[in-house]
C-alpha positions in Angstrom: 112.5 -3.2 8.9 112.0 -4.1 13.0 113.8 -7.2 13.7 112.5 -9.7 16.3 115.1 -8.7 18.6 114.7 -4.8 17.8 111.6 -5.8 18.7 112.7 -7.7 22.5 114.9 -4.5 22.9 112.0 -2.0 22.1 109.7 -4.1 24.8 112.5 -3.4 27.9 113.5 0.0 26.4 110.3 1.6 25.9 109.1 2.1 29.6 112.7 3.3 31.2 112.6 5.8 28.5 109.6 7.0 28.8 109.9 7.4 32.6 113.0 9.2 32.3 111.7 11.7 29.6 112.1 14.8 31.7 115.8 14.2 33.1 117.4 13.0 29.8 119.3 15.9 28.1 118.9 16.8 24.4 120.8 14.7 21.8 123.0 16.3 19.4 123.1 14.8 15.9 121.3 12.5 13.3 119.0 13.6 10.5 115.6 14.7 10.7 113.3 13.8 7.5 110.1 16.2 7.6 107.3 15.9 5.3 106.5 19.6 5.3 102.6 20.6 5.8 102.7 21.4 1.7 105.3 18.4 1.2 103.4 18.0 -2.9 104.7 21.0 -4.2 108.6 21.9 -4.3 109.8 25.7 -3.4 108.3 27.9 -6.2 111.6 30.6 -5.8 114.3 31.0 -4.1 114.6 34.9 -4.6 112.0 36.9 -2.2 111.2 39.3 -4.2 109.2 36.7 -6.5 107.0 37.4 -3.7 105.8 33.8 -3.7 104.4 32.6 -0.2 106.3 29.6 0.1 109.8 31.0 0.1 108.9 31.9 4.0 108.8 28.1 4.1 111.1 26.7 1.9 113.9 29.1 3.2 113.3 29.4 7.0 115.7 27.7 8.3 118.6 29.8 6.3 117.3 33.2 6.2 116.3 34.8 9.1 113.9 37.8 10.3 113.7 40.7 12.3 111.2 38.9 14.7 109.7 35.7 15.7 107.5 33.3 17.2 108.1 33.4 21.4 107.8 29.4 21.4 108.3 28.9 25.0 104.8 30.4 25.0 103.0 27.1 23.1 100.8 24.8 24.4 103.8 21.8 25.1 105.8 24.4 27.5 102.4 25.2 29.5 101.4 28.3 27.1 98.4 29.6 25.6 99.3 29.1 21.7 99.2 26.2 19.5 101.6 28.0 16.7 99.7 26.6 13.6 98.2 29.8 12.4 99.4 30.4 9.0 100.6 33.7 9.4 99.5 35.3 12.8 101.5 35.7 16.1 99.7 37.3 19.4 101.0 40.6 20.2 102.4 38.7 23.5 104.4 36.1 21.3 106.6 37.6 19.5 110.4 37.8 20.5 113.2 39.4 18.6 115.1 37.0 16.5 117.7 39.4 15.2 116.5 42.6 16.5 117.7 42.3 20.0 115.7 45.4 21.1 112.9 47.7 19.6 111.1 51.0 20.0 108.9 53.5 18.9 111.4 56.6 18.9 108.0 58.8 18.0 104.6 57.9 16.6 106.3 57.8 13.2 109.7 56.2 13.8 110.5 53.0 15.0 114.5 52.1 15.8 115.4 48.6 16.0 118.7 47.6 17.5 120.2 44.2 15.8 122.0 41.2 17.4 125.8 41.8 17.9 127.8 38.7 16.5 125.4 37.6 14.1 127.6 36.0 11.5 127.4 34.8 7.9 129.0 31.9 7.1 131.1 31.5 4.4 129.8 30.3 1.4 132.1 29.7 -1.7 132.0 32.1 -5.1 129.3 34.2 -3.2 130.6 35.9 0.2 133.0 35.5 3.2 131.5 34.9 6.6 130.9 38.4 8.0 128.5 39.7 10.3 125.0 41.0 9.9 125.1 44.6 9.8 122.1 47.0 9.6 123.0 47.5 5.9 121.8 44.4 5.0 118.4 44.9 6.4 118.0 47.9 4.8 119.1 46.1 1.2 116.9 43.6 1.9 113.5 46.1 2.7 114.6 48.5 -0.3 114.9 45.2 -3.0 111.6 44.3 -2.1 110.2 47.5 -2.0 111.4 48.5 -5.8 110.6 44.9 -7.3 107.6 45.6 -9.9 106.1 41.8 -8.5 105.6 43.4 -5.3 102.1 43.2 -3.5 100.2 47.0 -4.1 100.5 49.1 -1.5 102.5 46.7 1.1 104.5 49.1 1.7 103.2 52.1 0.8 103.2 53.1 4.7 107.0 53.6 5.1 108.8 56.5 4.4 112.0 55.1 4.0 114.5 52.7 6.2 117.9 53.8 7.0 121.3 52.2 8.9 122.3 54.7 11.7 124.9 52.9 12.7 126.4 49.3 12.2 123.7 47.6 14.0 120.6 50.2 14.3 118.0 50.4 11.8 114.8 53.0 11.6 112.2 52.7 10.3 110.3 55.9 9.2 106.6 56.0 8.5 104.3 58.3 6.2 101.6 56.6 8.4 100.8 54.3 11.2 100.1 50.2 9.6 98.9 48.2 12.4 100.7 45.5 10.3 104.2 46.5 10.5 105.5 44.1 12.4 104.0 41.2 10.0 104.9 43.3 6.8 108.6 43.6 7.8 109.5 42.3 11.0 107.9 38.4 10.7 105.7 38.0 7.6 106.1 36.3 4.3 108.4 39.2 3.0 111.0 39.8 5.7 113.8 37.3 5.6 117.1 39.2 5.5 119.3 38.0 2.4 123.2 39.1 2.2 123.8 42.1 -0.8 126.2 39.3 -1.9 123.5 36.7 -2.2 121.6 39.2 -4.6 124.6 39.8 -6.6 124.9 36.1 -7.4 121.3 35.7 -8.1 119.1 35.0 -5.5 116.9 32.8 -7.2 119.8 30.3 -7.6 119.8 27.4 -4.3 123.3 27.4 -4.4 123.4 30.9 -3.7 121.3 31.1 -0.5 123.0 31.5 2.3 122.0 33.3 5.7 122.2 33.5 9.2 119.5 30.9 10.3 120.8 27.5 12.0 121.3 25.8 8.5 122.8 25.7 5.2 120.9 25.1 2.4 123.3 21.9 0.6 121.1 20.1 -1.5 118.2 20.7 -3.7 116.5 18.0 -6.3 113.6 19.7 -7.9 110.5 17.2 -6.7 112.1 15.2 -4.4 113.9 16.8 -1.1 115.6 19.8 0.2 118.7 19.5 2.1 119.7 21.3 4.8 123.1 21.2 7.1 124.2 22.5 9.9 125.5 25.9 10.0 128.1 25.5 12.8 128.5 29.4 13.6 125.1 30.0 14.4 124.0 32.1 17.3 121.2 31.0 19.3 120.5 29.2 22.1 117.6 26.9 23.4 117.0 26.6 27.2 115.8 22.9 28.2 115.0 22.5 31.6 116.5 25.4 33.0 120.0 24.8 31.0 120.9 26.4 27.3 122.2 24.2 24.7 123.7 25.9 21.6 121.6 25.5 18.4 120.9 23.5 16.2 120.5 19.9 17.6 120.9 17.7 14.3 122.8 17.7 11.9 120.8 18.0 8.9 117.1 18.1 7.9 115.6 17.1 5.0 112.1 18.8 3.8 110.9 16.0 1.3 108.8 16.1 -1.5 106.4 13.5 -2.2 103.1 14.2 -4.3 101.3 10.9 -4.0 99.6 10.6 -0.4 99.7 6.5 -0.3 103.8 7.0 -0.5 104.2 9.6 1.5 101.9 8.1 4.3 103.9 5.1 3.9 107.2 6.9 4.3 105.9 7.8 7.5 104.7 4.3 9.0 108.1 3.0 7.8 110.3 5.7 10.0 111.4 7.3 6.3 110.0 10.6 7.9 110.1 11.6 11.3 107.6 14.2 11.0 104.7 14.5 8.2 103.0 17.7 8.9 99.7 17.2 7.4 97.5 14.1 7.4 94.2 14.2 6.1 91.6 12.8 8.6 91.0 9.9 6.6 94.2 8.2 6.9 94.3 9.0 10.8 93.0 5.6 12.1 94.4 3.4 9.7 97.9 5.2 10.9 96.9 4.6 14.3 96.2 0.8 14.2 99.9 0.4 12.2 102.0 2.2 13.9 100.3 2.8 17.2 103.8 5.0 18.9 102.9 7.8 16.3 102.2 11.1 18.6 99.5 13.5 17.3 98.2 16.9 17.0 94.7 17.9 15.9 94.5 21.6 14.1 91.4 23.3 12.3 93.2 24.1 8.7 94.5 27.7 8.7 93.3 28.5 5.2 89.7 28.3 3.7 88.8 25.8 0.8 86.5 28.2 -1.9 84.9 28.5 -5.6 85.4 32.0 -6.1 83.1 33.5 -8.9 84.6 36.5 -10.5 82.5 39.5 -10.1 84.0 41.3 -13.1 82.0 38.4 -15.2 78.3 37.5 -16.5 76.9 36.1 -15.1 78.5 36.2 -11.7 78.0 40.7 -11.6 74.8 39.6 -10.3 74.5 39.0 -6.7 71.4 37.1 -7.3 73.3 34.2 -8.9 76.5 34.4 -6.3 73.8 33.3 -3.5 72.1 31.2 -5.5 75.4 29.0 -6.6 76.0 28.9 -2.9 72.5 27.6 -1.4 72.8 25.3 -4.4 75.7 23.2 -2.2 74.2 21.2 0.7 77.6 22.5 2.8 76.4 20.6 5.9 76.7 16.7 3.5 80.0 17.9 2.6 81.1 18.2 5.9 79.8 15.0 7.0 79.9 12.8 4.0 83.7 14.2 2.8 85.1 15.1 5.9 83.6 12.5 7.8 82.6 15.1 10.2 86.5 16.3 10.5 85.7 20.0 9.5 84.1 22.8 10.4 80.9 24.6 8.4 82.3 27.8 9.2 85.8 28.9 9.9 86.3 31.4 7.0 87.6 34.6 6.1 88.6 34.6 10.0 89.5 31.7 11.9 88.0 30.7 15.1 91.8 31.2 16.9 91.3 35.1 16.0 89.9 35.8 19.1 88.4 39.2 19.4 88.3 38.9 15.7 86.2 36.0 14.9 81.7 35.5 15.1 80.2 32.2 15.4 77.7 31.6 12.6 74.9 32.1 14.9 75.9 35.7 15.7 76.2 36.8 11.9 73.3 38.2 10.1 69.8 36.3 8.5 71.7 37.0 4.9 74.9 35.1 5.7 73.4 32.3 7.9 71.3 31.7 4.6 74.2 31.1 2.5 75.1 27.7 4.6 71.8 26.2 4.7 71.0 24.0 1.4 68.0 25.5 0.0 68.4 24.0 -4.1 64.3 25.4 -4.5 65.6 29.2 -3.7 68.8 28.9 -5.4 66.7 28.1 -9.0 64.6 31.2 -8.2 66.9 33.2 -7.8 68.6 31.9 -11.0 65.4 32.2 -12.9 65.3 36.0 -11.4 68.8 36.5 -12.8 67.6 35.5 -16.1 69.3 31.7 -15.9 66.1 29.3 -15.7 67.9 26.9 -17.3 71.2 27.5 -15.4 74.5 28.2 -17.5 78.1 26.2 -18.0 81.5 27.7 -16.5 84.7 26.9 -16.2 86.5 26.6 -12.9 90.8 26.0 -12.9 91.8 23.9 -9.5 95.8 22.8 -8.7 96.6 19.9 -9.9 99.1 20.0 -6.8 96.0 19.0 -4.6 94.3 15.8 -4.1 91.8 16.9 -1.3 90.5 19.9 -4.1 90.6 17.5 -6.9 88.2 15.2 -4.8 86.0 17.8 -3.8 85.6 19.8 -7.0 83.1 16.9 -8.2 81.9 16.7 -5.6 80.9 20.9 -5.7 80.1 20.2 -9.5 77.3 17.3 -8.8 75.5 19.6 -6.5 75.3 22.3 -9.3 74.5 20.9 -11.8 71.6 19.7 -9.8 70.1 23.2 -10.3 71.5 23.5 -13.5 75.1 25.0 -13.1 77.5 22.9 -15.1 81.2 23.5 -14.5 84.0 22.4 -16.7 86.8 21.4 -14.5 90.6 22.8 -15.7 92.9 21.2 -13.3 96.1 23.7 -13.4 99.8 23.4 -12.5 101.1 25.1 -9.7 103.3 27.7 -11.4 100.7 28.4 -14.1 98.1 28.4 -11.4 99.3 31.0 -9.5 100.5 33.3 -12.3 96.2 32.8 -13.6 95.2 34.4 -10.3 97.8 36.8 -9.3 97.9 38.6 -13.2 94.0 38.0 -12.9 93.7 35.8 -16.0 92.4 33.0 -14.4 89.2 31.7 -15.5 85.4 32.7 -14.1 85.9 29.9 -11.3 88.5 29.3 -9.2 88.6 26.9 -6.5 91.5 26.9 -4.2 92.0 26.4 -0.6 93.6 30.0 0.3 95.5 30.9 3.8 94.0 32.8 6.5 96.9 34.6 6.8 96.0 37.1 9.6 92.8 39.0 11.2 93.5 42.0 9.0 95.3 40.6 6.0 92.8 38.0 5.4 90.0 40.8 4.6 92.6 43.0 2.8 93.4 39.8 0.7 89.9 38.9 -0.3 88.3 41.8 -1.0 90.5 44.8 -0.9 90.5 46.7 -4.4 93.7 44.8 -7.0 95.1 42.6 -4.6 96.8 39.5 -5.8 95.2 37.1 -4.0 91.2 38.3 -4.3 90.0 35.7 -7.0 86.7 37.3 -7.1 88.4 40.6 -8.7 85.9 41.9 -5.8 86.1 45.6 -5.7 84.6 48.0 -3.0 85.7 51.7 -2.3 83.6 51.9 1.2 85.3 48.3 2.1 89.0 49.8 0.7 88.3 53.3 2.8 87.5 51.2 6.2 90.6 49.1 5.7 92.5 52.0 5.4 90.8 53.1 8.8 91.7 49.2 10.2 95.8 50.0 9.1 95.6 53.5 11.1 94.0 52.6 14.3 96.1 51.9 17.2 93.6 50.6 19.3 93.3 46.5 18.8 89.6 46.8 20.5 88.5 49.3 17.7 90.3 47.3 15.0 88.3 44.5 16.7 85.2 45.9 15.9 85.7 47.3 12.1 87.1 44.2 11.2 83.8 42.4 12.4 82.0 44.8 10.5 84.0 44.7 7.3 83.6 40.4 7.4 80.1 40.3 8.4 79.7 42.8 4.7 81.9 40.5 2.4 79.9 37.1 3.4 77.3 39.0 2.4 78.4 39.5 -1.1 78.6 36.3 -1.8 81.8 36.7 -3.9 82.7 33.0 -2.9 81.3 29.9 -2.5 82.0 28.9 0.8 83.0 25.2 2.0 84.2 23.6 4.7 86.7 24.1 7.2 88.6 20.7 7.4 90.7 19.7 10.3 94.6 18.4 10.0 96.6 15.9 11.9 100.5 16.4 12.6 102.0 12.8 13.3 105.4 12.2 14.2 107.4 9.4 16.1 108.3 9.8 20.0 112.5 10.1 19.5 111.3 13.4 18.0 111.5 15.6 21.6 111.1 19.0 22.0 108.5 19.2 19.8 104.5 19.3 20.1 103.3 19.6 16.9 103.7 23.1 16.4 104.0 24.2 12.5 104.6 27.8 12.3 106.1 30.2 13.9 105.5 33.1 11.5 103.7 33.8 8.1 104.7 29.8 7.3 108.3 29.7 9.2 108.5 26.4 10.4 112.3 26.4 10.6 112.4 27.9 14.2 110.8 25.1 15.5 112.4 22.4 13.5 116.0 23.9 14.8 115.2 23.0 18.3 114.1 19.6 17.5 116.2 16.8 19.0 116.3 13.1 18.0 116.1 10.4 20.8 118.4 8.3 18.8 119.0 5.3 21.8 115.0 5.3 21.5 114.8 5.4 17.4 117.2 2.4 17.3 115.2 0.6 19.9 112.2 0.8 18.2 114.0 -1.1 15.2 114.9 2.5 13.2 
């Protein structure tokens, strides 16, 4: 709690502090506590080849890639990128992170020479400290690559990878991916894990250990993830001209905290430093109590759906797929639930896809009609379908999310309206998850699911037996272009076929679509060198948390 003379201090502190932001060096030290953007759910594995998209998360600031985010190009150092895409980097912001150098050797190979120095600390009853060699890149791809969980086709592309020497690694292709640098160079799937680690069992916490800026040193299942300083770690950030060795704190703590009254109180009382997601509602409320919060504003980088599975009655008729969607007044939900916080449409691509990405207005008649609330049509075309009197479903949601669980109803009321009753099966994570990607989930699903990428958004929503394509959609003339979209070089002509290929899947109707809500980062102003950026690769936060710095004189001012 502030005490009256915290309170004194804070008045006379505040102002020289503030004035003398940009000359005050970086602070080493103290404990950051981060409510991470999915701070309900705890890590779902700690082995990658579970092939669960959260270990990018949960393990970022241990294990470390082949390339990342070029942060120096964001918005807060005068760049063009906000780095909160889910799982897209610009072509012109990436940097190595342990590759030091790469090229294409011929159209078909691409060498990649690693770091020199990069060490492995010690970790007790699993390795000695040694240094990343090309070896372990290799392990890491070919473990991956031969796991029976792993996504079809992923890797299909590559040949093989092989260690020419101690620190070069080649990639050989069987054909161009205009992916390869997500699929093994920064994506969900490309953290490089010690042979020793995988001999222990990876999927043990106490076994992680890697070459990022932090040990992993705690874990309590539900509650917080603990994270200490790895003292031998390699790189540098450059503040104002000068480079300070990495990491600034001493620990960080990820923290867990499924109900959003006490986790937004654990940020107005300084228990977090950081919460990465605030849903718009709680925004002014925030503002009026603790008024020294700093914020960022973000359109969500993942799209909140009912997906109807196409393999089912009565949802193999595309008749009732349009209907279920005009049934949904989209532009009330917007307004009414988001309290005009959202966007009507920002999904399969985001609007941040640029060159990717069509406005509503530029898409065809037969998608612009799905977003317009039109409950007469939709019970014609029901009664067309044979369904006059509408039919019942059942629809699994996560129980892991409150935002769904309030909208679901919400979904439900308008459907039943034209008849449509929906059951509602709220799901655990774990058993969520396993539903959709072993496609035993029920004939709706409603989930809010990542953009990921320009490219791996369409190949994940439509493409043939992927994991993440709730609709069970299936199309060989969409499967055949996306194979067309991997093989082009050109970005422009990729551009275009992508375009194409979305404008096609609206059209099917396979979901139905929602809202696009907008997030709020909030954090307190001793947190420096930081502008609210979330990720900086397919969900790697820990990049940017490593070069946060606490303001500790300013933190104890404020009564802290």
């Amino acid at each position: 709690m502030r005490s009256i003379a915290a309170a004194a201090a804070l008045a006379c502190l505040l102002p020289s502090v503030a004035g003398a932001q940009a000359e005050k060096p970086p602070q080493y030290g103290g404990t950051l506590n981060i409510g991470p953007i999915y701070l309900t759910l705890s890590p779902l594995s700690w082995d990658p080849v579970d092939w669960p998209w959260k270990f990018s998360q949960d393990t970022a600031l241990v294990y470390e890639q082949l390339f990342v985010a070029d942060l120096s190009k964001s918005k807060r150092n005068g760049g063009p990128y906000p780095f909160v895409a889910d799982a897209w980097l610009p072509a012109d912001a990436i940097r190595g992170e342990l590759a030091e150098s790469w090229k294409w050797t011929d159209p078909l190979r691409m060498e990649i020479k690693l770091r020199q120095g990069v060490m492995f600390p010690d970790k007790p009853g699993v390795m000695a400290s040694r240094e990343l060699v090309a070896d372990d890149v290799v392990e890491s791809f070919n473990r991956l690559n031969k796991s029976p969980k792993r996504v079809a086709a992923f890797f299909d592309y590559i040949k093989n990878v092989e260690a020419t020497d101690k620190h070069t690694v080649v990639f050989n292709f069987n054909n161009y991916n205009s992916e390869w640098d997500y699929r093994f160079g920064w994506g969900y799937y490309s953290g490089i894990v010690p042979k020793e680690v995988f001999e222990a069992g990876a999927g043990n916490w106490r076994n992680v250990n890697g070459t990022g800026p932090f040990r992993l040193t705690d874990y309590v299942q539900g509650n917080a993830v603990t994270f200490s300083k790895n003292d031998i770690y390699w790189d540098k950030e450059t503040i104002d001209g000068q480079a300070y060795k990495l990491p600034f704190t001493d620990k960080i703590i990820y923290r867990t905290i499924k109900d959003e009254a006490a986790y937004l109180a654990a940020l107005r009382t300084g228990k977090l430093d950081i919460l990465e997601s605030v849903r718009w509602s709680a925004v002014d409320e925030l503002k009026k109590s603790a008024p020294k919060l700093q914020w960022s504003r973000w359109l969500d980088s993942g799209g909140t759906f009912l997906a109807m599975r196409v393999d089912k009655k009565p949802f193999d008729d595309i008749r009732v797929r349009r209907a279920l969607n005009m049934a949904v007044n989209k532009q009330e939900i917007m307004s009414a639930f988001y309290g005009g916080h959202a966007e009507l449409f920002a999904y399969p691509q985001h609007p941040d896809y640029v060159g990717y990405f069509e406005p509503l207005d530029k898409m065809p008649e037969s998608v612009k009609e799905l977003f317009v609330y039109d409950p007469a049509k939709a019970k014609k075309l029901l009664a067309e379908a044979g369904y006059p009197n509408g039919f019942t479903f059942d629809v699994q949601v996560c129980s892991c999310s409150p935002n769904q669980l309030e909208l679901l109803p919400l979904v439900a009321a308008y459907l039943e309206q034209v008849g449509v009753k929906i059951n509602i099966k709220p799901t655990e994570v774990g058993a969520f998850i396993s539903a959709l990607t072993t496609k035993t989930h029920a004939p709706g699903f409603f989930l809010r699911n990542g953009h990921t990428n320009p490219t791996a958004t369409i190949r994940k929503n439509f493409v043939t037996g992927q994991p993440y394509n709730p609709s069970v959609y299936s199309d060989p003339a969409l499967d055949k272009k996306m194979d067309g979209v991997y093989a082009e070089r050109d970005e422009n002509k990729r551009q275009e076929t992508i375009k194409e290929l979305t404008r096609n899947a609206l059209e099917q109707a396979t979901y139905i679509y929602l809202p696009t809500g907008y997030g709020y980062t909030a954090w307190w102003p001793w947190v420096k060198n930081y502008g609210g950026e979330l990720r900086a690769g397919a969900e790697r936060a820990g990049p940017i948390h490593a070069r946060i710095w606490i303001d500790q004189d300013m933190k104890k001012a404020m009564g802290f």
